[in-house]
N, C-alpha and C positions, 0 to 999 in steps of 0.2 A: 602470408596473407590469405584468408578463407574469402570466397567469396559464396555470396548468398543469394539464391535465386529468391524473392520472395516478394510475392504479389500480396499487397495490404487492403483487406476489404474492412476491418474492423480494429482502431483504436481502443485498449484496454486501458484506463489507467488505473492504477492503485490512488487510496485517497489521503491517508494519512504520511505525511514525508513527501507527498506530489503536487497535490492539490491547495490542500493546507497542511501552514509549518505546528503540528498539534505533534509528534511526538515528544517535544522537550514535555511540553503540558503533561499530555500523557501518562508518560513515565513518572515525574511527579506523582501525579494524583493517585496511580498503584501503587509507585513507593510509599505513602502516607497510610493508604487503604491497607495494606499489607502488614505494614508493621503496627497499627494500630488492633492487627486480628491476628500478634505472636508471629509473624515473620517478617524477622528486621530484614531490609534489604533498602537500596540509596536507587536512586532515582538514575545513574552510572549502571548501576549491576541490571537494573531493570532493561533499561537500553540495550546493554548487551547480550542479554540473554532472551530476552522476550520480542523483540523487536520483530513487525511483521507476522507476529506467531498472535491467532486467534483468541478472545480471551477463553474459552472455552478449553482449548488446548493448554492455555497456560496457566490455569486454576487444576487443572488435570494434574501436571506437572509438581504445582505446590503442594496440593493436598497429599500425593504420593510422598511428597519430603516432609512434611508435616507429621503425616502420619494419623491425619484427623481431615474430616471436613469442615472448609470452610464454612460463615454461615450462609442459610441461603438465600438471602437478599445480599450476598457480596456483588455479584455484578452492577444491583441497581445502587451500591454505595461508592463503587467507585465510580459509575458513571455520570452520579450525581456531581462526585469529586471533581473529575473534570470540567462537564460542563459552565461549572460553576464558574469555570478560571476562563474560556470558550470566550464568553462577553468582553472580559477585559483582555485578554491575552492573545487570542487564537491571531495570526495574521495569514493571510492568503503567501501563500510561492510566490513569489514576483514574478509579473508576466503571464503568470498561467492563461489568467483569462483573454490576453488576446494569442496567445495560443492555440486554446482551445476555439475561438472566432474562426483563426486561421485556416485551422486542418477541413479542407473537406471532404470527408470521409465519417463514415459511421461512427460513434463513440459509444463506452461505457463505463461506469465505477465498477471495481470489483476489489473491495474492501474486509478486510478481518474483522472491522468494528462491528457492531451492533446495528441494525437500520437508524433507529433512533439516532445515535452518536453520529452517523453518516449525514444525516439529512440536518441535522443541528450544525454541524461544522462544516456541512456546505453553504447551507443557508446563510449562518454567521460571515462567511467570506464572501458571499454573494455570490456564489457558484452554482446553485443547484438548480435555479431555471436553465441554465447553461446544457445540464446534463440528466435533467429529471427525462423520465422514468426511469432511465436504463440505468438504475442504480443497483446492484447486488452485493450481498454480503454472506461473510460464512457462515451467519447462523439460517441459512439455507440451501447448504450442503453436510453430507455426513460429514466429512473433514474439510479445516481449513486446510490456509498454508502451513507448512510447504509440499499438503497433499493437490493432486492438479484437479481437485473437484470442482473447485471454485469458478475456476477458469475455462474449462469445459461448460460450467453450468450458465455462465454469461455468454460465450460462444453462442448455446446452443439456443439460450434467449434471444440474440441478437441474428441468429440465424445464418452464423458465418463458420466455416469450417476452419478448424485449431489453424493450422500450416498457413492460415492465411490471416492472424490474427498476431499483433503490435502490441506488447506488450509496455508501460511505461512504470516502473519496478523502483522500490529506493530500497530493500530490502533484499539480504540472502532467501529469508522462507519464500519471497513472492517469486523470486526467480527462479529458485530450485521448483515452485510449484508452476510455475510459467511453462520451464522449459519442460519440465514434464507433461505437460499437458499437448506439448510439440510445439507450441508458439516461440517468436521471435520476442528477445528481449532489449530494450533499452532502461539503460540503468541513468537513474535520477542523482544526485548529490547536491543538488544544492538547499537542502534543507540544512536547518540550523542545527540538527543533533549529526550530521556529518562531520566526520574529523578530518584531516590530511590524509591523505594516503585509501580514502577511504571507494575512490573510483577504481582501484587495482581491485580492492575487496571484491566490487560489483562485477568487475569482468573476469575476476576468477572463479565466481558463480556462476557465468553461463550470458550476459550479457553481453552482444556483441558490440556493443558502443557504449559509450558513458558522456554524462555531460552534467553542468552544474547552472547553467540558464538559460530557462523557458523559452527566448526567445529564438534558440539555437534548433528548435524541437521541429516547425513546421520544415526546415531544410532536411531535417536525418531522415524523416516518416519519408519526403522525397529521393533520399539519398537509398534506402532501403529498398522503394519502389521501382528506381532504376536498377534493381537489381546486384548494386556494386559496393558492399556497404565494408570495408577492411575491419576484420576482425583482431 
């Protein structure tokens, strides 16, 4: 059992997989985008491999396999992809929002998506009066996930020192970039692109707890702050 001394001045959450259930969407809409620009790939492999990881890094990633650049309004084509599905499709995490009621304590998004994509698919859930301003995302750090800029740069926004900052993760890259960053992780699962087995995934990346509903959340951030949280 590890135990963790850890005083919480600042809730981080990640937005897509936490907030709102938008990665089935998501990956979709890349999947489509992608193969429709010469790289087949299923909305599965996209999950897998991209999940958490900035679209910037993972156009990176493509065009290297490629061999060519993508064109350069790909991001505003899939974004549009998305969105488009956002209206009819996007649904809030269950519970989140009285959740987030709940916690009191400082909060912030810190997101791989795009601002735009961020503030659309909180808004669409109803979430963003909740947590506006303190919204960030990696296309304002050099690196995304799973590099820990992201998370430092919302820290440092928020005015909270890493060691003392809660991270709430449904992703390897956000974790890997959490932990790096020296913050405390809790790992999310109860989104819809989660499989079985998928909360061992989470705490093999560096999460010291897992959990798959919202409603469970304002007890752990407690459980953390007493100091006694079993790893």
């Amino acid at each position: 059992m590890q135990i963790l001394n850890v005083n919480v001045d600042l809730i981080i959450f990640d937005c897509d997989g936490v907030l709102v259930d938008s990665e089935v969407i998501s990956c979709r809409a890349h999947a489509e985008t992608l193969t429709r620009h010469g790289y087949p790939i299923t909305a599965e492999q996209v999950l897998e491999r991209f999940l958490g990881v900035s679209d910037r890094e993972a156009r990176q990633t493509i065009e290297t396999e490629l061999g060519r650049k993508l064109p350069g309004d790909f991001e505003s084509q899939m974004k549009q992809a998305a969105l488009q599905r956002y209206a009819d499709d996007l649904r809030t995490i269950p519970y989140v929002g009285e959740a987030i009621a709940a916690i009191g304590l400082p909060k912030c998004v810190a997101s791989s998506g795009t601002p735009e994509k961020i503030r659309h698919g909180l808004t669409c859930a109803g979430l963003y009066d909740l947590l506006a301003p303190n919204i960030f995302s990696a296309s304002q750090v050099e690196r995304g996930k799973p590099a820990p800029d992201l998370f430092l740069f919302a820290a440092a926004q928020m005015q909270a020192s890493p060691a003392r900052c809660l991270v709430i993760e449904d992703s390897i890259p956000g974790i890997t970039g959490a932990r790096a960053a020296g913050m405390t992780v809790l790992g999310f699962h109860g989104g819809s692109h989660c499989r079985p087995g998928y909360a061992d995934t989470l705490h093999a990346a560096g999460a010291i707890k897992t959990f798959d509903d919202m409603r469970q959340l304002p007890d752990l951030i407690g459980q953390v702050e007493a100091s006694a949280v079993p790893g």
